[in-house]
BADOLUM-155454 format. One record per residue: residue in one letter; chain; x, y, z of N, C-alpha, C, O in turn. Coordinates in Angstrom, 1 decimal, decimal comma, always signed. Layout:
// BADOLUM-155454
<A A <X Y Z> <X Y Z> <X Y Z> <X Y Z>>,
...
END
This chain:
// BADOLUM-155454
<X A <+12,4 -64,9 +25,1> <+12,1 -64,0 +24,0> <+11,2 -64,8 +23,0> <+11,4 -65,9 +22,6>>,
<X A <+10,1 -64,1 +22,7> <+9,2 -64,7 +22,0> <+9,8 -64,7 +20,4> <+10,4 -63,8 +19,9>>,
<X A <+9,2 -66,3 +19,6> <+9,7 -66,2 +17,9> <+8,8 -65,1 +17,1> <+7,9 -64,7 +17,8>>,
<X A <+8,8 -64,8 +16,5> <+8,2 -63,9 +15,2> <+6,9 -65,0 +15,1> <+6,0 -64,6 +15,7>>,
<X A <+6,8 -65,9 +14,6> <+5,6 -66,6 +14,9> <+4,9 -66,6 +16,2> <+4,0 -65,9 +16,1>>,
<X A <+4,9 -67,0 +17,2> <+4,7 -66,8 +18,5> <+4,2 -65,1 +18,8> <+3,5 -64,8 +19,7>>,
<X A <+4,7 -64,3 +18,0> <+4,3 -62,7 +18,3> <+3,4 -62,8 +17,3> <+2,3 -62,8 +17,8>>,
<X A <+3,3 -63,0 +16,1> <+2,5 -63,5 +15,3> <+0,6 -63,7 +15,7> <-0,4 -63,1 +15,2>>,
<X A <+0,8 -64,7 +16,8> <+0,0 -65,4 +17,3> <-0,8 -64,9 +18,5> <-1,9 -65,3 +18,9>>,
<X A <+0,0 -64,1 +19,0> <-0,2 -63,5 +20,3> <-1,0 -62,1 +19,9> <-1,9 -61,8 +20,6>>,
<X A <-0,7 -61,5 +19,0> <-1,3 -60,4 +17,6> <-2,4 -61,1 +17,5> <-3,0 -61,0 +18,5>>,
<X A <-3,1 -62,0 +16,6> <-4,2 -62,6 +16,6> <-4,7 -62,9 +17,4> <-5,9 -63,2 +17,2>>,
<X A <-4,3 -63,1 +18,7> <-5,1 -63,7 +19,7> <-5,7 -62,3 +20,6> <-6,7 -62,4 +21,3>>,
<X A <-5,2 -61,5 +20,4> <-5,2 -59,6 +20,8> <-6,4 -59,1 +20,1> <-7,4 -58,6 +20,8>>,
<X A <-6,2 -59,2 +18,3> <-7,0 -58,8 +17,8> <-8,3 -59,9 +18,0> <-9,3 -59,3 +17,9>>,
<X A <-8,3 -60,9 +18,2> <-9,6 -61,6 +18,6> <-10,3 -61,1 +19,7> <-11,5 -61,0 +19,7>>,
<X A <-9,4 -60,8 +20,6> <-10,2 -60,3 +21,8> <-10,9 -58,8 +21,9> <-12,0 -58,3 +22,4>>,
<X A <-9,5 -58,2 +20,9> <-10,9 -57,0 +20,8> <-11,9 -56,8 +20,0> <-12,7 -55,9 +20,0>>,
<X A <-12,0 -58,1 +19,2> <-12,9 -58,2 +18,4> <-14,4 -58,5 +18,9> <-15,3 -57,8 +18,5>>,
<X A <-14,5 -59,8 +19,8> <-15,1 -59,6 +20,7> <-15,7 -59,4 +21,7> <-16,8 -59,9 +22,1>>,
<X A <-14,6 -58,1 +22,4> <-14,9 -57,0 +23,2> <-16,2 -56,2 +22,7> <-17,3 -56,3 +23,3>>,
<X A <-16,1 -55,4 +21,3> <-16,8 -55,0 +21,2> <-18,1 -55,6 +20,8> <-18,4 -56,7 +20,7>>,
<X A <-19,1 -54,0 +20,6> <-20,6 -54,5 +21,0> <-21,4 -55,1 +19,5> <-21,4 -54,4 +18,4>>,
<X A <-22,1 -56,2 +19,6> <-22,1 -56,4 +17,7> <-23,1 -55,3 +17,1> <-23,4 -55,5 +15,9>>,
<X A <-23,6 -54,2 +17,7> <-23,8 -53,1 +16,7> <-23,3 -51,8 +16,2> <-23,8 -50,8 +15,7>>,
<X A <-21,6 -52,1 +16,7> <-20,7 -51,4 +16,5> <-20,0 -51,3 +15,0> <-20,7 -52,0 +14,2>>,
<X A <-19,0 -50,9 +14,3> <-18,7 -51,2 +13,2> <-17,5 -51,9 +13,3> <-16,7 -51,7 +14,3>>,
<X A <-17,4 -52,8 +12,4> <-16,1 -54,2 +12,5> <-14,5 -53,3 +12,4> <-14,2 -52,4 +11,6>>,
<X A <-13,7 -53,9 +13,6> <-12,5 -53,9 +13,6> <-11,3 -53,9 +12,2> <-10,3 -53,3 +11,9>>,
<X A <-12,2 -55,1 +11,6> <-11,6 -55,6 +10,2> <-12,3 -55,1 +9,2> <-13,5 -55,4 +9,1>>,
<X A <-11,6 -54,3 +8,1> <-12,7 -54,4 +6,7> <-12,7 -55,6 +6,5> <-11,9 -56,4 +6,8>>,
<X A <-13,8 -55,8 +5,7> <-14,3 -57,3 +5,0> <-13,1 -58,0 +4,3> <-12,4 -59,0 +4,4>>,
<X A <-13,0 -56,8 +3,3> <-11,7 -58,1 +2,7> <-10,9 -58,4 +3,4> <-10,7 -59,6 +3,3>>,
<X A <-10,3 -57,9 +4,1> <-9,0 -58,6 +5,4> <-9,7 -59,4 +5,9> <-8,9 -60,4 +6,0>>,
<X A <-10,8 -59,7 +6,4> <-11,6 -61,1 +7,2> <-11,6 -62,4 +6,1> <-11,4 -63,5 +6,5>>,
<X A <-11,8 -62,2 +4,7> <-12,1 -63,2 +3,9> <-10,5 -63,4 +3,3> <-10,4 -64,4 +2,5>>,
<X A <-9,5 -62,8 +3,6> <-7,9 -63,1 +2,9> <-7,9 -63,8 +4,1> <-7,5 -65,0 +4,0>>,
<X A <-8,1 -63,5 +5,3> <-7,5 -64,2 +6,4> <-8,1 -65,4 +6,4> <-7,4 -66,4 +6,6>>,
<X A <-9,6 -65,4 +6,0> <-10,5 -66,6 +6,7> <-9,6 -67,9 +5,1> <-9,4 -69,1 +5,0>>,
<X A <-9,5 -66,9 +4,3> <-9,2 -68,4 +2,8> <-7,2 -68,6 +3,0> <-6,5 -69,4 +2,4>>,
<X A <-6,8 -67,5 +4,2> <-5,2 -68,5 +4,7> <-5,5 -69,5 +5,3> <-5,1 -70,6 +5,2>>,
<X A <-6,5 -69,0 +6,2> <-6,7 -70,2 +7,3> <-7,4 -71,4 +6,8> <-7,3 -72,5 +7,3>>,
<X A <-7,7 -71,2 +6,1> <-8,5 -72,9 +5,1> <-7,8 -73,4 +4,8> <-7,9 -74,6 +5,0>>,
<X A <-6,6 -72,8 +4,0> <-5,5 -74,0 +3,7> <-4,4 -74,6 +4,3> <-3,5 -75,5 +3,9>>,
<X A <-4,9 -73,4 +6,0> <-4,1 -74,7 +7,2> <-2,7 -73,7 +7,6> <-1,7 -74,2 +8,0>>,
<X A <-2,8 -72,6 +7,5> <-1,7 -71,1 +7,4> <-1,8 -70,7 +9,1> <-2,8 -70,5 +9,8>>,
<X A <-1,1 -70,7 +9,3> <-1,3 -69,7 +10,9> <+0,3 -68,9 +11,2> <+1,4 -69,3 +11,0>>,
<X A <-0,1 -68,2 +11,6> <+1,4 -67,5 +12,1> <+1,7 -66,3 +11,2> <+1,2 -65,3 +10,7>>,
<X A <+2,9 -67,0 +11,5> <+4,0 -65,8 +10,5> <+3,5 -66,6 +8,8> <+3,5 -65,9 +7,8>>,
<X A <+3,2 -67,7 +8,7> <+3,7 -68,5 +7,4> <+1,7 -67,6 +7,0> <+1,1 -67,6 +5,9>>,
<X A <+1,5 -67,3 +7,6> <-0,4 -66,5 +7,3> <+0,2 -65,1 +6,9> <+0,3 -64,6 +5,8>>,
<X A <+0,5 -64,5 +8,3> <+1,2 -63,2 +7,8> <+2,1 -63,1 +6,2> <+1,6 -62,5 +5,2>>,
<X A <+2,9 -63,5 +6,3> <+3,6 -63,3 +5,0> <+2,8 -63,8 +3,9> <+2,8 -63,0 +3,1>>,
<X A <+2,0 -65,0 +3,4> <+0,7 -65,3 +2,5> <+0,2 -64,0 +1,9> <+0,0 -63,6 +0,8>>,
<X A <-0,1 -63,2 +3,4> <-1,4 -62,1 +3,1> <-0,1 -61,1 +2,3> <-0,3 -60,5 +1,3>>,
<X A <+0,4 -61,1 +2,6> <+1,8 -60,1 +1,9> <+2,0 -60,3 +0,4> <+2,0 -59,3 -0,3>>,
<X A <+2,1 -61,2 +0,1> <+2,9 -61,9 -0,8> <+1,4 -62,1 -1,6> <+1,5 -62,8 -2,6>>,
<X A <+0,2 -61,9 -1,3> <-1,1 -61,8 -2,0> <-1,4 -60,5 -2,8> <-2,0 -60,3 -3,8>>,
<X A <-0,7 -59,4 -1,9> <-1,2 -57,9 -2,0> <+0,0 -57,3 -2,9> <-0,1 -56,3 -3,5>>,
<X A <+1,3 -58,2 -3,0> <+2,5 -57,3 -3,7> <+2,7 -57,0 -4,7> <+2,0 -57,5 -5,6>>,
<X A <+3,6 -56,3 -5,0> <+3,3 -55,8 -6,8> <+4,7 -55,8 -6,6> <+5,2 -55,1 -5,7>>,
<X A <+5,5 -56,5 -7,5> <+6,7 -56,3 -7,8> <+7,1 -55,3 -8,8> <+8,3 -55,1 -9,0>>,
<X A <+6,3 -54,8 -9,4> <+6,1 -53,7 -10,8> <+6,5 -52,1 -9,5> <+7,6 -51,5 -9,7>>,
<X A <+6,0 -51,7 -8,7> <+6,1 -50,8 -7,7> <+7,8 -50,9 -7,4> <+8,5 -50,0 -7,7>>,
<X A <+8,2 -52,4 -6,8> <+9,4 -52,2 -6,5> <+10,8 -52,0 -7,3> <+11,9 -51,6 -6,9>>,
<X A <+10,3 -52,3 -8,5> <+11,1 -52,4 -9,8> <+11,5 -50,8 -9,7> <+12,5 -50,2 -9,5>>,
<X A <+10,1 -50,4 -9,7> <+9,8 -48,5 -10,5> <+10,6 -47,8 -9,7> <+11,5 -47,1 -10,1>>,
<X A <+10,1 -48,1 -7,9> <+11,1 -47,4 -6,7> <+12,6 -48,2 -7,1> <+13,5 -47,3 -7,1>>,
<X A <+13,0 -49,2 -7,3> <+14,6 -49,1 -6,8> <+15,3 -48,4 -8,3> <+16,4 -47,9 -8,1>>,
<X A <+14,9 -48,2 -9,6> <+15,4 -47,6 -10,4> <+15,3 -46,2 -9,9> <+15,3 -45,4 -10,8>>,
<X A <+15,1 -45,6 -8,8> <+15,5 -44,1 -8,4> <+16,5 -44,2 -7,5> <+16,5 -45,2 -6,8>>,
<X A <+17,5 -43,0 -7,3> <+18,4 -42,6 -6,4> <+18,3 -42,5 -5,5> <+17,3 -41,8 -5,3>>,
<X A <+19,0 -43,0 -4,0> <+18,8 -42,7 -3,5> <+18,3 -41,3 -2,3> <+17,9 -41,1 -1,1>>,
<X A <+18,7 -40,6 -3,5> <+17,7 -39,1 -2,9> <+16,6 -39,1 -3,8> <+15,7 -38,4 -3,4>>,
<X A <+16,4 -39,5 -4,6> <+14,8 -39,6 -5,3> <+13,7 -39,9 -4,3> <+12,6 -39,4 -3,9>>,
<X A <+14,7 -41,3 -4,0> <+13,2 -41,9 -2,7> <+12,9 -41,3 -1,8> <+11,8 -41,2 -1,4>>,
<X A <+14,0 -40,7 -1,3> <+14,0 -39,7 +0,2> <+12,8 -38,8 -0,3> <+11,8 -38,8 +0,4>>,
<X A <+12,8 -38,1 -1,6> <+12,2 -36,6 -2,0> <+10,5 -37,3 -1,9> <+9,5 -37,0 -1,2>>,
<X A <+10,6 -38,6 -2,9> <+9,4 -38,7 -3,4> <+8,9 -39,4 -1,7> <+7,7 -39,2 -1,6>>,
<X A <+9,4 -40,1 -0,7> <+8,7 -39,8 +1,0> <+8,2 -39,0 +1,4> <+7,0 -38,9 +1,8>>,
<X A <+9,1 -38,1 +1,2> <+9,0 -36,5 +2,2> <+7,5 -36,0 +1,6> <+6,5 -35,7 +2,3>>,
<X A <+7,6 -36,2 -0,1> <+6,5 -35,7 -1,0> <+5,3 -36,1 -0,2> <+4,4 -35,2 +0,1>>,
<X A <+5,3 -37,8 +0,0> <+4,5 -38,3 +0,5> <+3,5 -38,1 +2,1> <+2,3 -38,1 +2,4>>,
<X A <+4,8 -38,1 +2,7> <+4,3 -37,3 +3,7> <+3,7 -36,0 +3,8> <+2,9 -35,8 +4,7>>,
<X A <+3,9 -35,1 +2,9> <+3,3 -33,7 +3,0> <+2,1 -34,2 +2,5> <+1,3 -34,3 +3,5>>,
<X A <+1,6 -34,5 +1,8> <+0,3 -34,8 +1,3> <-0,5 -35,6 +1,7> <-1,6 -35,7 +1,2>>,
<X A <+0,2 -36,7 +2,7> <-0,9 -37,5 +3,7> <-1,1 -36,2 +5,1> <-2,2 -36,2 +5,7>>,
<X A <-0,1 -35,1 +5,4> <-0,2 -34,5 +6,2> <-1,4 -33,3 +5,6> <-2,2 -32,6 +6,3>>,
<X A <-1,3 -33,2 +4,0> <-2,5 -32,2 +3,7> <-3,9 -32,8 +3,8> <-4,9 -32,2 +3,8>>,
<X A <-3,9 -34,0 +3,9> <-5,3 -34,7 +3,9> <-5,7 -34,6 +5,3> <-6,9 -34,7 +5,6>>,
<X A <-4,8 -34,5 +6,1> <-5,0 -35,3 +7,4> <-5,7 -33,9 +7,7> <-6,9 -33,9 +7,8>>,
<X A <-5,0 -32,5 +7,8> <-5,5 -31,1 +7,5> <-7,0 -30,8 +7,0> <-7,8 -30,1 +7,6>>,
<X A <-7,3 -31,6 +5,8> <-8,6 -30,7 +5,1> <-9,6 -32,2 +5,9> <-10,8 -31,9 +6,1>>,
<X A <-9,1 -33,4 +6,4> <-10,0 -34,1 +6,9> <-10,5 -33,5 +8,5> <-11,7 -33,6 +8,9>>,
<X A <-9,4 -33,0 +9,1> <-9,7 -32,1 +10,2> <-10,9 -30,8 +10,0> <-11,9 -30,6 +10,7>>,
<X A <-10,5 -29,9 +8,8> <-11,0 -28,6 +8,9> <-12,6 -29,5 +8,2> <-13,6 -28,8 +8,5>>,
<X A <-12,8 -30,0 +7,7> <-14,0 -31,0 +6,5> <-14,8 -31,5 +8,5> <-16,0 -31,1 +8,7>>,
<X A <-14,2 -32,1 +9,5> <-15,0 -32,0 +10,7> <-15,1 -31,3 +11,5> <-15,8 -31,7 +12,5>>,
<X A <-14,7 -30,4 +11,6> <-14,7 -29,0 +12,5> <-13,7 -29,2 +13,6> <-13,7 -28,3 +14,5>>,
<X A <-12,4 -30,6 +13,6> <-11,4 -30,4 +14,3> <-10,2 -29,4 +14,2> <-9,8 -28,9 +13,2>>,
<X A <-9,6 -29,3 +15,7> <-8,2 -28,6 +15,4> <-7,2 -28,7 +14,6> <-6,3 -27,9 +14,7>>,
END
């Protein structure tokens, strides 16, 4: 059984390859900023899981988690469900906006 670091690694070595794979006048796998958070972990010598969690712990807002745990636990359930309908109405007007089903 592989460690969490070791899957880690095996993830990056995945995403290298299809990075790769493709053709370089294709559009990048990575947005930019994800290439430049990853390329300034790796400068200071980060790989793995101890990179993964960096890039985490770069993006987090503890002000978010404060806001969500002062709701009930059926608050959060509502305000999901919320959330899902309205990634599912996007997903809808981004379909009907290209002439998909």
């Amino acid at each position: 059984m592989l460690t969490p670091t070791e899957r880690v690694r095996g993830m990056m070595v995945r995403l290298r390859e299809m990075e790769n794979a493709r053709s370089p006048d294709s559009a990048s796998t990575l947005p930019e900023p994800d290439r430049a958070l990853i390329a300034e972990g790796l400068a200071q010598g980060l790989e793995g899981l101890d990179l993964l969690l960096w890039g985490y712990e770069r993006n987090f807002d503890p002000t978010l988690l404060a806001e969500n745990l002062k709701l009930t636990p059926d608050e959060r359930v509502r305000k999901a469900i919320a959330t899902l309908r309205f990634v599912e109405e996007l997903r809808r007007a981004g379909n009907a906006f290209r002439g998909a089903p």
